[in-house]
C-alpha positions as CSV (number, residue, x, y, z in Angstrom):
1,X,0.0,0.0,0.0
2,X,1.2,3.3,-1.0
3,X,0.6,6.3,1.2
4,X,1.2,9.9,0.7
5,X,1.6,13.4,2.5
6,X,-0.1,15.9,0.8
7,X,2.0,19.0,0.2
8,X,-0.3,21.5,1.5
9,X,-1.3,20.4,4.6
10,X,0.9,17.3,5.1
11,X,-2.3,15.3,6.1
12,X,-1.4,11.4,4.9
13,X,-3.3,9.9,2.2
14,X,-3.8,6.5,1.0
15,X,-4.0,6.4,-2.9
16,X,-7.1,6.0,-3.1
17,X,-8.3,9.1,-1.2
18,X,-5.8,11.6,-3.2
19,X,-7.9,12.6,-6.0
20,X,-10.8,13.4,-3.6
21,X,-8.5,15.1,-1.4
22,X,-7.1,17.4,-4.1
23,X,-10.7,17.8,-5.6
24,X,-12.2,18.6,-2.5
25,X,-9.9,19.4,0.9
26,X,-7.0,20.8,-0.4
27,X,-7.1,22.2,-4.2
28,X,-4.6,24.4,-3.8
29,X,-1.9,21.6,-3.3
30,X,0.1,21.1,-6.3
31,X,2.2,18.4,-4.9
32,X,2.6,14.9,-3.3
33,X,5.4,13.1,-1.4
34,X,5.5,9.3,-0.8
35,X,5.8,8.6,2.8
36,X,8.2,5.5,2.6
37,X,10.8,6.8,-0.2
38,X,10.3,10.6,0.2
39,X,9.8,11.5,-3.7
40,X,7.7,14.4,-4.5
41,X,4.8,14.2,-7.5
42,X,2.9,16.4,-9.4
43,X,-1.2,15.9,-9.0
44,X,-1.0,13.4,-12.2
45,X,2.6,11.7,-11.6
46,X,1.6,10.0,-8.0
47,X,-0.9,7.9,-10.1
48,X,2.1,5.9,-11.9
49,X,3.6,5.1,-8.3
50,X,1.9,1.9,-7.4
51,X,4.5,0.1,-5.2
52,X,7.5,1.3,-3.1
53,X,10.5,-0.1,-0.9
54,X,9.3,-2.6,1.7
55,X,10.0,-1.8,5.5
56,X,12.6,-4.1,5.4
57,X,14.6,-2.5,2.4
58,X,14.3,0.9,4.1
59,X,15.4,0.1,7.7
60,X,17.4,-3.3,6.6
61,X,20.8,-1.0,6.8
62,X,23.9,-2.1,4.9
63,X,23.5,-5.8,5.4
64,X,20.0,-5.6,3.5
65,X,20.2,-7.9,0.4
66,X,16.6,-7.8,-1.6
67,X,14.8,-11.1,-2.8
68,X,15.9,-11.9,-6.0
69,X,12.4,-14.2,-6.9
70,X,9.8,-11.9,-7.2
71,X,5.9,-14.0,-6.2
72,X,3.6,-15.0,-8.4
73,X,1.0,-13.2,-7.4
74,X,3.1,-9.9,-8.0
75,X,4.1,-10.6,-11.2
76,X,0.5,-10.7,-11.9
77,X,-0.4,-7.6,-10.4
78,X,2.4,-6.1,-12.3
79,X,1.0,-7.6,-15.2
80,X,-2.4,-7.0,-15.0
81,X,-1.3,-3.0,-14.6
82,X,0.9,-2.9,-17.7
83,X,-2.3,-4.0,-19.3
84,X,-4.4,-1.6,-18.1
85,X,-2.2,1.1,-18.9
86,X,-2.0,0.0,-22.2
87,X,-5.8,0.1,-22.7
88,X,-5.8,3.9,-21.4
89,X,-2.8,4.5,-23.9
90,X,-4.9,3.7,-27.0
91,X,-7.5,6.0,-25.9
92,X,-10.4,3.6,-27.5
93,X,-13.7,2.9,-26.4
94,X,-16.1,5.5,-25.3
95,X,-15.8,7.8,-22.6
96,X,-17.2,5.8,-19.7
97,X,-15.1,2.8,-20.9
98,X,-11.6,5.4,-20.1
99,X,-13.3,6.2,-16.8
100,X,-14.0,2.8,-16.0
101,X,-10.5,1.7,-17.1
102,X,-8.9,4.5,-15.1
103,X,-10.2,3.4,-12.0
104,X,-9.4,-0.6,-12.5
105,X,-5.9,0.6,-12.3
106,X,-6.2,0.9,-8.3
107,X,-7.8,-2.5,-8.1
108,X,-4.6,-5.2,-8.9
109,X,-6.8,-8.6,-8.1
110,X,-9.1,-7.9,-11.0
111,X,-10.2,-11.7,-12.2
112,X,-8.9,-12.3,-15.1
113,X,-11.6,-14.3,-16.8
114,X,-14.7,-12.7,-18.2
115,X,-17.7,-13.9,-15.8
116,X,-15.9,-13.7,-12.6
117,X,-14.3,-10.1,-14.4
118,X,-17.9,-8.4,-15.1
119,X,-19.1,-9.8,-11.7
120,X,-16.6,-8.3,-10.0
121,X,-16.6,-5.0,-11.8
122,X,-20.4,-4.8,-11.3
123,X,-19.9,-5.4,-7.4
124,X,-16.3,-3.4,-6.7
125,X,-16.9,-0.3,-9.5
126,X,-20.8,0.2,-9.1
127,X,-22.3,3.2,-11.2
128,X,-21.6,1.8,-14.6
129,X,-23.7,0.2,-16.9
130,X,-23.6,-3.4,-18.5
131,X,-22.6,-2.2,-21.6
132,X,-19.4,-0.5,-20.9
133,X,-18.2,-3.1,-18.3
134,X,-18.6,-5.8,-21.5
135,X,-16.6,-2.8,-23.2
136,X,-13.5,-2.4,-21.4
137,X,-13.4,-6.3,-21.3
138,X,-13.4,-6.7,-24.5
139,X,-10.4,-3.5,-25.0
140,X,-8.9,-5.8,-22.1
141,X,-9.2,-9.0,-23.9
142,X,-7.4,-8.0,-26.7
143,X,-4.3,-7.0,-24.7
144,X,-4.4,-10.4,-22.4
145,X,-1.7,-13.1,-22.9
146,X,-2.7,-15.8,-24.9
147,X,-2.4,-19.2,-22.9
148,X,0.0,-21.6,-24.6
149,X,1.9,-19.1,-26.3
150,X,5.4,-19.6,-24.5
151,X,5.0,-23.4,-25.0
152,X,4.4,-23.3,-28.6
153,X,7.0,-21.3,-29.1
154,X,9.6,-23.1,-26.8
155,X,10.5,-25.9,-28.9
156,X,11.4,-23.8,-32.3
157,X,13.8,-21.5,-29.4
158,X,15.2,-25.3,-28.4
159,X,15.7,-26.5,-32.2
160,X,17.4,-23.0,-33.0
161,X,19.9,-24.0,-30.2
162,X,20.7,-27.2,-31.2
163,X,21.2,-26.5,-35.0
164,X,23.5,-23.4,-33.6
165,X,25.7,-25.8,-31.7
166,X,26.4,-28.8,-34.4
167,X,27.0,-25.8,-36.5
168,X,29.6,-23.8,-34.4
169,X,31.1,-25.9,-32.0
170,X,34.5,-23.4,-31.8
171,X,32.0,-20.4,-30.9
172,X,30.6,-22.6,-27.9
173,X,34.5,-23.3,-26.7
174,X,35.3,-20.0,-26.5
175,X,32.0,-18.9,-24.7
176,X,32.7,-21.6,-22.6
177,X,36.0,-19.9,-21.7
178,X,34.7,-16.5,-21.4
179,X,32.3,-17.8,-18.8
180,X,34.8,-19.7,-16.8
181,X,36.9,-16.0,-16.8
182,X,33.7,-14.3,-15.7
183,X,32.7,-16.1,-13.1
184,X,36.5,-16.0,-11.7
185,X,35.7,-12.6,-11.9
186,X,32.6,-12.1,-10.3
187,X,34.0,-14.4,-7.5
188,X,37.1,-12.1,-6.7
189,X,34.6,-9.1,-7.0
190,X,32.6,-10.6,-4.1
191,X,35.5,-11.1,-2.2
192,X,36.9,-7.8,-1.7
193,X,33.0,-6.3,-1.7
194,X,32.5,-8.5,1.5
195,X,35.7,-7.0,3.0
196,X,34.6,-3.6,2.5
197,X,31.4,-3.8,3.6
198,X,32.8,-3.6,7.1
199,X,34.9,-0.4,6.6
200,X,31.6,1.0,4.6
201,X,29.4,0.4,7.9
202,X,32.3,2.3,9.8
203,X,32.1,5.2,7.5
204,X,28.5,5.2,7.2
205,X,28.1,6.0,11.3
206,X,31.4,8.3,11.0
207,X,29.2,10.4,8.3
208,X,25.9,10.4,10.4
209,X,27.8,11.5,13.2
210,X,30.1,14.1,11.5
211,X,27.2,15.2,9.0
212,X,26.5,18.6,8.2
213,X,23.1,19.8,9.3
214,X,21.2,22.4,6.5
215,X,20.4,25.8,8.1
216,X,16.7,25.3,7.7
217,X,16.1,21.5,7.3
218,X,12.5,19.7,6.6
219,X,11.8,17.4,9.5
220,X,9.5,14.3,8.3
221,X,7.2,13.5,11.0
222,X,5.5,10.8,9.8
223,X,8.8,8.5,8.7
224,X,10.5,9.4,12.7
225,X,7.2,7.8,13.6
226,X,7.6,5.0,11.8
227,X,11.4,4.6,12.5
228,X,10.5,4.6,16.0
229,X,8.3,2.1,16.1
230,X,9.3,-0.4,13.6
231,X,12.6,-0.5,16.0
232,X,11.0,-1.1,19.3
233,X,10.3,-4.2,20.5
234,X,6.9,-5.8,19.3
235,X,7.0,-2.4,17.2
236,X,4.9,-1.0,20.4
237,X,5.8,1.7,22.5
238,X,4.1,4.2,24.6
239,X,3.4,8.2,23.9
240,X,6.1,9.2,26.1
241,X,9.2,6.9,25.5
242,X,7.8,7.6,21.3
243,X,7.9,11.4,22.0
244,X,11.1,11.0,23.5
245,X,13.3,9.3,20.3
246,X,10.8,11.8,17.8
247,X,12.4,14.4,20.0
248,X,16.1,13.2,20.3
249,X,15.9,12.8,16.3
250,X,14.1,16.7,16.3
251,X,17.0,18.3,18.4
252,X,19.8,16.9,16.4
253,X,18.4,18.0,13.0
254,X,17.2,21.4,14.4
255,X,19.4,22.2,17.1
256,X,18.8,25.9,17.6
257,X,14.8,25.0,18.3
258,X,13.5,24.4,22.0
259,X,12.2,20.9,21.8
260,X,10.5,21.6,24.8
261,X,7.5,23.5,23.0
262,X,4.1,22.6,23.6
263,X,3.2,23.4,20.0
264,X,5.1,20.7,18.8
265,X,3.7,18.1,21.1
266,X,0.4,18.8,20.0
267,X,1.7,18.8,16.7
268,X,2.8,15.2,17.3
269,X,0.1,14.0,18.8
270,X,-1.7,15.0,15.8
271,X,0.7,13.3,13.7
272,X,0.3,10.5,15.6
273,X,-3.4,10.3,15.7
274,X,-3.3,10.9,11.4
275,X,-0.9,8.2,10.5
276,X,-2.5,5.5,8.9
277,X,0.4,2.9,9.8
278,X,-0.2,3.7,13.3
279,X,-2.9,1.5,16.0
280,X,-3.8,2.9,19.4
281,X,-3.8,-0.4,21.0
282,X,-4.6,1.3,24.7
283,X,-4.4,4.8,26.2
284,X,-1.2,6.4,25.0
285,X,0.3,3.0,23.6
286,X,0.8,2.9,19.7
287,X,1.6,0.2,18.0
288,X,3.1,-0.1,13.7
289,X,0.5,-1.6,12.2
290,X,0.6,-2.6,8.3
């Protein structure tokens, strides 16, 4: 789930409440930041941001390696988004059939078959009629996979192979080589990246302790919060050991401010109270929740 600040009153938004945010609450806002990787978007760029780092890429620190398999199910929601966008691109179909397509972009588990996808369309998207759901299906059909295409085209890949090996056998030897070469390569590579990654850890608290602070730095509430508590133990901690690290990190970045003002502990209280990632479990105990 992607979530945003808006950037003219720095209230969080999930995706989906953006465009009635900007339509409605705040029109004046011209842009958007992502909570978890801080980039800024205009009102129409946020829309092509659909996924962002995980908690564990952001906090994992130096030692953080990121899955190489990426799950089924993902690539499909990839997938099915590509597809969508595609549809939008070719600007076909009649004007209820773009709206309609527009908004199936925020809704990744879309069936993929045409009974269970007009069922589901009619139940998730209400306010359209039949017509232009069997409309977009049929834009949509055209762009789907076709199932058995990769198989019928596997064994004409594995004949090309063979008859390019009985062919050039000399070629395969000196690939063969090459390959042998690069992987010695790649293994002395790893080597010396594993014996720097010590000396990079050293350097990296030597810069965040020797790091110049900017004369009037932007403090970002909402990712302190979520520092804070994805750090603590059962990611739970109560208001005041919370306001305590916000306001250890506050002080460092802006040292010339008293940390001691009341307007900024209502200020994080309200922070608090807004962040969607964030569950009250009792009074004054807040716990990450996803």
């Amino acid at each position: 789930m992607v979530v945003f600040h808006c950037g003219g009153c720095g209230e969080a938004l999930k995706k989906n409440q953006v465009d009635k945010h900007l339509g409605g609450v705040c029109r004046r806002a011209q842009t958007l930041s992502c909570i978890d990787c801080g980039t800024d978007f205009s009102r129409d760029s946020y829309k092509d941001h659909i996924k962002c780092v995980t908690e564990q890429e952001k906090y994992g620190g130096a030692n953080y390696t990121a899955p190489t398999n990426v799950n089924k199910g993902e690539k499909k929601q990839n997938q099915w988004f590509e597809i969508v966008q595609s549809a939008i691109n070719l600007n076909s179909g009649s004007p209820q059939a773009q709206i309609l397509l527009k908004k199936l972009q925020y809704y990744p588990n879309t069936p993929r078959k045409r009974a269970k996808f007009i069922n589901f369309t009619n139940n998730s998207i209400k306010g359209f009629p039949p017509r232009t759901v069997e409309e977009v299906w049929s834009i949509l059909e055209t762009l789907l996979p076709k199932p058995g295409t990769n198989e019928a085209n596997q064994p004409k890949k594995n004949d090309t192979e063979d008859q390019n090996t009985s062919e050039v056998p000399i070629e395969n030897e000196e690939t063969n080589k090459s390959q042998t070469k690069r992987k010695q390569n790649s293994e002395d590579d790893e080597q010396s990246s594993k014996k720097s990654k010590t000396n990079d850890e050293d350097e990296d608290v030597q810069d965040d302790n020797n790091q110049a602070v900017p004369t009037n730095p932007r403090f970002e509430w909402y990712d302190e919060i979520k520092r804070a508590l994805s750090k603590a133990t059962d990611q739970t901690l109560s208001l005041d050991v919370l306001r305590k690290k916000i306001f250890k990190r506050y002080k460092k970045l802006k040292p010339n401010q008293d940390k001691q003002d009341d307007g900024l502990f209502k200020k994080l209280e309200k922070k608090i109270q807004r962040a969607p990632f964030v569950e009250q479990i009792e009074k004054n105990v807040f716990r990450l929740s996803e």
